[in-house]
N, CA, C and O atoms as a GROMACS GRO file, in nm:
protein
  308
    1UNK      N    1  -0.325  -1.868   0.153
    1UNK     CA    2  -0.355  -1.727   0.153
    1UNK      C    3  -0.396  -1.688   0.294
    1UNK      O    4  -0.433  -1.788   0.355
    2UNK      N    5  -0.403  -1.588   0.359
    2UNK     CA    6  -0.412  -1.525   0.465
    2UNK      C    7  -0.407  -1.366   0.459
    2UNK      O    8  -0.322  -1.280   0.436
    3UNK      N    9  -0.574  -1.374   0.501
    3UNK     CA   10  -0.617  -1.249   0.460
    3UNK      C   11  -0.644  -1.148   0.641
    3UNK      O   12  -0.711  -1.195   0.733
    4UNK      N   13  -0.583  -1.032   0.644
    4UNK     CA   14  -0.598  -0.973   0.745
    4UNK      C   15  -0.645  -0.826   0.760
    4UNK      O   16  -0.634  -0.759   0.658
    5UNK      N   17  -0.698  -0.762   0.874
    5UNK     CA   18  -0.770  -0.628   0.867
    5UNK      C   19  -0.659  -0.541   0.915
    5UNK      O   20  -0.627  -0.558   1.032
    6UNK      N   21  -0.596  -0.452   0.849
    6UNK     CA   22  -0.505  -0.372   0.857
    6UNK      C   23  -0.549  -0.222   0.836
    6UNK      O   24  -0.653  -0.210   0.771
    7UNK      N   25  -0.483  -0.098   0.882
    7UNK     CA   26  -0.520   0.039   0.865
    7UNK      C   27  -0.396   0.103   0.716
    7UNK      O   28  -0.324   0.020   0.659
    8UNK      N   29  -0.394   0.191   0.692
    8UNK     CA   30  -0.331   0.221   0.602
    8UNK      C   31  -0.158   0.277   0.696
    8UNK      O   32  -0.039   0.264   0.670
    9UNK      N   33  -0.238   0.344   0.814
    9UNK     CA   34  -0.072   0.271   0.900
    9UNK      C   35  -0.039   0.194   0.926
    9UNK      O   36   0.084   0.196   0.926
   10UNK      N   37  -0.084   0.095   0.960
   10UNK     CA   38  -0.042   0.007   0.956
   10UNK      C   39   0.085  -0.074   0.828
   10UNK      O   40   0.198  -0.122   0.827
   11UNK      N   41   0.012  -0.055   0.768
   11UNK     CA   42   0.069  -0.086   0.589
   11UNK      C   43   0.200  -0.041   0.591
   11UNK      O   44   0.297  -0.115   0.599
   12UNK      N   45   0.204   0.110   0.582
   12UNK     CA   46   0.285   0.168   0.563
   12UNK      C   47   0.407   0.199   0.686
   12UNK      O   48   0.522   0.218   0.645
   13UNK      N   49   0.384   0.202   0.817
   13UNK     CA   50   0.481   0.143   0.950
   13UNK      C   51   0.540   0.057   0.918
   13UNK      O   52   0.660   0.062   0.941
   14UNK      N   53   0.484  -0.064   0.851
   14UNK     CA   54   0.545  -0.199   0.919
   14UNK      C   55   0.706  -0.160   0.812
   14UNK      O   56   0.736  -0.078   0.725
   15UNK      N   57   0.773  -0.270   0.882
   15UNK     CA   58   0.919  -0.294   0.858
   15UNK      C   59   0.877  -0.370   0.742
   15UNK      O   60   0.801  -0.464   0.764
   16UNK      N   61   0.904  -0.351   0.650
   16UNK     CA   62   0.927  -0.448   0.530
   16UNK      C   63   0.919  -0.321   0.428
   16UNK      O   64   0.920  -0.198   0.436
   17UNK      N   65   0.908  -0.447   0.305
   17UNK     CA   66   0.935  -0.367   0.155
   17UNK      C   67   0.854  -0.391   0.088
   17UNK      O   68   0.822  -0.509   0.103
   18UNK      N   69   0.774  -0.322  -0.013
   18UNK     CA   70   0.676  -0.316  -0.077
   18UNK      C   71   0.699  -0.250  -0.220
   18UNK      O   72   0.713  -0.129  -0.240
   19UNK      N   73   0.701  -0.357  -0.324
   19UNK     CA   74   0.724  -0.358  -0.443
   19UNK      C   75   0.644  -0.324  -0.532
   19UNK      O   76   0.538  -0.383  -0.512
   20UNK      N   77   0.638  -0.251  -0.635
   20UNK     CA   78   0.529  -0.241  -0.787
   20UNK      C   79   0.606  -0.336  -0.853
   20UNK      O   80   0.719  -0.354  -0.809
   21UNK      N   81   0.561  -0.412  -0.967
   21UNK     CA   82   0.633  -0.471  -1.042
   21UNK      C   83   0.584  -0.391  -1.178
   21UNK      O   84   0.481  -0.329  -1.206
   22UNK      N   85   0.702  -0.419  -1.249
   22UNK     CA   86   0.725  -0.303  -1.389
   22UNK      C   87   0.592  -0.376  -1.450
   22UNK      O   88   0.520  -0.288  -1.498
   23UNK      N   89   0.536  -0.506  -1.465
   23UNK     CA   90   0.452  -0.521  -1.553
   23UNK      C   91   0.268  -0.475  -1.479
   23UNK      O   92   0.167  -0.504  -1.541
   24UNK      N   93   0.265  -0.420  -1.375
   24UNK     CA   94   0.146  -0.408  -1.329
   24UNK      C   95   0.079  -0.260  -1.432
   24UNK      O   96   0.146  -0.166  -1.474
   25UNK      N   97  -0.048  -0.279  -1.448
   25UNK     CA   98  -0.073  -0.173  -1.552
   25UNK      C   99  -0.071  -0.062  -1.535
   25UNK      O  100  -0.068  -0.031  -1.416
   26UNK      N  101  -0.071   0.032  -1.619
   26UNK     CA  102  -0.060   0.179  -1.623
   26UNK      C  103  -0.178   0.247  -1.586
   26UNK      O  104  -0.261   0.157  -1.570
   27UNK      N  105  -0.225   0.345  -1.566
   27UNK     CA  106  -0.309   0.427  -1.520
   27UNK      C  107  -0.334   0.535  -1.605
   27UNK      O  108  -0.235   0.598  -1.641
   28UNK      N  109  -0.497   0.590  -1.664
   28UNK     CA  110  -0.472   0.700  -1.735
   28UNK      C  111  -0.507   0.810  -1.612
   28UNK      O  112  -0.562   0.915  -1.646
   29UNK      N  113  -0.475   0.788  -1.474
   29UNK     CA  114  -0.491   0.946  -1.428
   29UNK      C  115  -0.390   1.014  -1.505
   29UNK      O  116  -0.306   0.968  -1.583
   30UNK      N  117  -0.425   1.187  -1.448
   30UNK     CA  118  -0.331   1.271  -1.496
   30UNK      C  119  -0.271   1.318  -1.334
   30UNK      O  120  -0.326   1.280  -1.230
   31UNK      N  121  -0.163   1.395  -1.337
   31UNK     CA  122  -0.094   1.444  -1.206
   31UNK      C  123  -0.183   1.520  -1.143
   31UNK      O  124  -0.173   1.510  -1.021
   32UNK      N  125  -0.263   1.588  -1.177
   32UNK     CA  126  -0.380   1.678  -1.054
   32UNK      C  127  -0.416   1.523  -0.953
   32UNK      O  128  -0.379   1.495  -0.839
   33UNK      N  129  -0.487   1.460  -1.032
   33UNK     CA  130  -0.574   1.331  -0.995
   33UNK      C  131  -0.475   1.234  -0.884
   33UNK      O  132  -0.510   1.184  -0.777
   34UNK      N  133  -0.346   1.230  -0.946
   34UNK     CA  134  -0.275   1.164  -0.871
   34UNK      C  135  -0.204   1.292  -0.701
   34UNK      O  136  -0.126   1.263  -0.610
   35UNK      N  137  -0.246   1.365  -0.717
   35UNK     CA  138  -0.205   1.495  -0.650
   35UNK      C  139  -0.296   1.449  -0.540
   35UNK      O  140  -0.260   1.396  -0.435
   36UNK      N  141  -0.427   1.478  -0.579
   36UNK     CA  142  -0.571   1.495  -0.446
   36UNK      C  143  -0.548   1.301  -0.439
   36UNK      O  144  -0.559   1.273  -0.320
   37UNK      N  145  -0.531   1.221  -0.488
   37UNK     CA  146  -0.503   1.093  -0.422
   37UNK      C  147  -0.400   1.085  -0.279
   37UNK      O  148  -0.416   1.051  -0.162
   38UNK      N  149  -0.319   1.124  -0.339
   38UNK     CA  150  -0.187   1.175  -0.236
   38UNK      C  151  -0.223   1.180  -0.089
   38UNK      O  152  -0.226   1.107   0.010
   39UNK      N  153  -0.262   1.364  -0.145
   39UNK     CA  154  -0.340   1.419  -0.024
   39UNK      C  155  -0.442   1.416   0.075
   39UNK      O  156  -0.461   1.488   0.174
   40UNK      N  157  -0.512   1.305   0.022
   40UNK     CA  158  -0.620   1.224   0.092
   40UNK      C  159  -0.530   1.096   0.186
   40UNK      O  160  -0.545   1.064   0.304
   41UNK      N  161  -0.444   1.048   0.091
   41UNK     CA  162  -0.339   0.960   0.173
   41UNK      C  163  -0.285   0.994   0.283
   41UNK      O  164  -0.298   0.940   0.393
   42UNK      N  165  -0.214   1.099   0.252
   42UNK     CA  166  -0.174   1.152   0.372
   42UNK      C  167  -0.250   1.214   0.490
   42UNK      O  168  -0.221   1.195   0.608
   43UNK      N  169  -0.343   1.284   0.449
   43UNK     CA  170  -0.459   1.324   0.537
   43UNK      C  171  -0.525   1.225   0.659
   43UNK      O  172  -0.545   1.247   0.778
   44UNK      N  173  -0.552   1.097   0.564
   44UNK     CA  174  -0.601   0.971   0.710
   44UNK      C  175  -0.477   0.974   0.739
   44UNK      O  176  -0.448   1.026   0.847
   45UNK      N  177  -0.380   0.927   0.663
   45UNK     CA  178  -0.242   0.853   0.774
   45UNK      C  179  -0.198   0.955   0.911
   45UNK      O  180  -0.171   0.929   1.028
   46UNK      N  181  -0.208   1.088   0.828
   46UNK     CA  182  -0.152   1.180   0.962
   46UNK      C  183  -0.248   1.179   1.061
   46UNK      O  184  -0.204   1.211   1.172
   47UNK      N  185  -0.370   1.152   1.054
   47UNK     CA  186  -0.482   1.192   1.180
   47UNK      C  187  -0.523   1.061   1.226
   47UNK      O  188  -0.603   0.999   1.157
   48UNK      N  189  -0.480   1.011   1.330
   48UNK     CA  190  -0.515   0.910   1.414
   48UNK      C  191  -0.638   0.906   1.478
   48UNK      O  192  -0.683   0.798   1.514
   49UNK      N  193  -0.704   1.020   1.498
   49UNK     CA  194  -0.824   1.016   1.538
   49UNK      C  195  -0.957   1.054   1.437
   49UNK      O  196  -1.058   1.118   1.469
   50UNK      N  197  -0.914   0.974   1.269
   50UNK     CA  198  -1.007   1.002   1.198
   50UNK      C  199  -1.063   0.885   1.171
   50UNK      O  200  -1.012   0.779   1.208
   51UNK      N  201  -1.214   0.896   1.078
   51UNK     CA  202  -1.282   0.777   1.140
   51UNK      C  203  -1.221   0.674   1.047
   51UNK      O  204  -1.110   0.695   1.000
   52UNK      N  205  -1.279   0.576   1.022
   52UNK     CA  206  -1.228   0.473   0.941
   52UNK      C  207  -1.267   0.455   0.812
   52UNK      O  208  -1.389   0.474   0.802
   53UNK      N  209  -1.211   0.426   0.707
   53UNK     CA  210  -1.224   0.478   0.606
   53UNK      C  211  -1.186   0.324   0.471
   53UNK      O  212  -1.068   0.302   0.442
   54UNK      N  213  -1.272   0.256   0.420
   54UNK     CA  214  -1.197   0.211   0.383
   54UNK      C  215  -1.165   0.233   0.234
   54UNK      O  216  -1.254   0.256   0.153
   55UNK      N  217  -0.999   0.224   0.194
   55UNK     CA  218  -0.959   0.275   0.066
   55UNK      C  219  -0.941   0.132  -0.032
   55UNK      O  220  -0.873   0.128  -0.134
   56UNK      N  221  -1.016   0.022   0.024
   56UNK     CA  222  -1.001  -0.100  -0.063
   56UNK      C  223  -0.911  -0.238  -0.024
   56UNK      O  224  -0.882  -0.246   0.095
   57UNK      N  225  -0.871  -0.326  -0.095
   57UNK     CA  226  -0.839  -0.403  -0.048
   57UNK      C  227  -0.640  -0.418  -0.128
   57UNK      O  228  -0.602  -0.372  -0.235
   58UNK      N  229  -0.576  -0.480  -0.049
   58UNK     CA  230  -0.430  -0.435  -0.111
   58UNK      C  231  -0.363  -0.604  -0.110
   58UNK      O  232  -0.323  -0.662  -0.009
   59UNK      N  233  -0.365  -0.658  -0.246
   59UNK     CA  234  -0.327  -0.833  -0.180
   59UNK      C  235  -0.157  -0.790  -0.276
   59UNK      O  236  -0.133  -0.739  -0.386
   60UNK      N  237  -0.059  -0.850  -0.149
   60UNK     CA  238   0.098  -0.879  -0.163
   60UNK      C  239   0.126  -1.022  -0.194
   60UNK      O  240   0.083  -1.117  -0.128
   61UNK      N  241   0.174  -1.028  -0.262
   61UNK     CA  242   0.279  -1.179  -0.243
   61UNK      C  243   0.391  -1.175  -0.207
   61UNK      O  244   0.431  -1.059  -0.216
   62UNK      N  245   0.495  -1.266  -0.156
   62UNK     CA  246   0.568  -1.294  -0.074
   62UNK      C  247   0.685  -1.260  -0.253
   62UNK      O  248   0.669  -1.303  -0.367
   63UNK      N  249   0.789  -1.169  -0.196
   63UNK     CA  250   0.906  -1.147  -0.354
   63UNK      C  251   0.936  -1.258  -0.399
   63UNK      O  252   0.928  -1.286  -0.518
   64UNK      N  253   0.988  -1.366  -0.275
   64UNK     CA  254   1.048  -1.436  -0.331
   64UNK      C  255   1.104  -1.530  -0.186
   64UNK      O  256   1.064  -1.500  -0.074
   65UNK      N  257   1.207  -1.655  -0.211
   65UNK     CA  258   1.171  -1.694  -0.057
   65UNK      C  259   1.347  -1.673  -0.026
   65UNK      O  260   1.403  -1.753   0.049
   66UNK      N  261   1.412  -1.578  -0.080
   66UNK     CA  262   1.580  -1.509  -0.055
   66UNK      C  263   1.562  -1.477   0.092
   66UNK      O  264   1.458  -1.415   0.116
   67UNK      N  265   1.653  -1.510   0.213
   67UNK     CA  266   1.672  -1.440   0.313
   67UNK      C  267   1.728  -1.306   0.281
   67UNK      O  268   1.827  -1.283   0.211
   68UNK      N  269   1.634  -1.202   0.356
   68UNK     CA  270   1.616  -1.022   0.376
   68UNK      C  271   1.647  -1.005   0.478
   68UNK      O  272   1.597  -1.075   0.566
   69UNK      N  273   1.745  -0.906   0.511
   69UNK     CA  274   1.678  -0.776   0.629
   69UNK      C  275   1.537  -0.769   0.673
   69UNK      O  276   1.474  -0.792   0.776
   70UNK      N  277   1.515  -0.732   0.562
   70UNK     CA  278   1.368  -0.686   0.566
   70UNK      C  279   1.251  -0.809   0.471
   70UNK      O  280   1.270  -0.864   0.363
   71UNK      N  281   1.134  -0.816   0.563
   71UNK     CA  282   1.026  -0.883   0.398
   71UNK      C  283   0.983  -0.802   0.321
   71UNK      O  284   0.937  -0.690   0.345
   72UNK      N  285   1.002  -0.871   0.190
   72UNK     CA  286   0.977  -0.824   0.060
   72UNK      C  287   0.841  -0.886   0.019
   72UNK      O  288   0.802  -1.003   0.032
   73UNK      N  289   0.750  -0.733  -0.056
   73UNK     CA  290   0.660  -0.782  -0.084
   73UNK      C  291   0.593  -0.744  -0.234
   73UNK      O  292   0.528  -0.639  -0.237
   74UNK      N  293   0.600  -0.799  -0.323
   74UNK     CA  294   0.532  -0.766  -0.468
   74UNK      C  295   0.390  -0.729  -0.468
   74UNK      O  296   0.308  -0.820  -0.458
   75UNK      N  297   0.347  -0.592  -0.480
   75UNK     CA  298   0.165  -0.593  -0.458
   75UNK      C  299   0.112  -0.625  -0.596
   75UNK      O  300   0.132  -0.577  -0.707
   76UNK      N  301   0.057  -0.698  -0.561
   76UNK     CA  302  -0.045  -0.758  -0.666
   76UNK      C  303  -0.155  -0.726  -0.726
   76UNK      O  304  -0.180  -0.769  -0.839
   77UNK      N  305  -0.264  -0.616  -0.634
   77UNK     CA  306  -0.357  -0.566  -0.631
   77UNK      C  307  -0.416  -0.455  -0.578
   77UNK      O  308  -0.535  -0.432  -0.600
   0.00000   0.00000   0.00000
């Protein structure tokens, strides 16, 4: 395992692929809830000069060990 300190641009820049898998659980938000989630998302990502924030921790596993284009990653958490 190899655990690293990343920004949420980071995350979302990098070159690779980032998977849900159909069995990860469901959520009872409703769409408002998932709306102001969003918008908070986007809000740090667009402002580079906002402070730091942290939104939790995000652990991937590796899809699978198939040569990609791109790395593939199943989030786990």
């Amino acid at each position: 395992m190899r655990a690293t300190v990343a920004s949420i641009q980071e995350l979302l820049q990098a070159s690779q692929v980032l998977r849900v898998p159909r069995y990860q659980r469901r959520y009872s938000w409703r769409l408002s809830q998932w709306r102001r989630l969003w918008r908070n998302v986007v809000a740090i990502y667009s402002d580079q000069d906002a402070p730091n924030h942290f939104v939790g921790s995000v652990v991937l596993q590796d899809a699978d060990d198939r040569p990609r284009v791109l790395p593939e990653y199943v989030i786990v958490d």
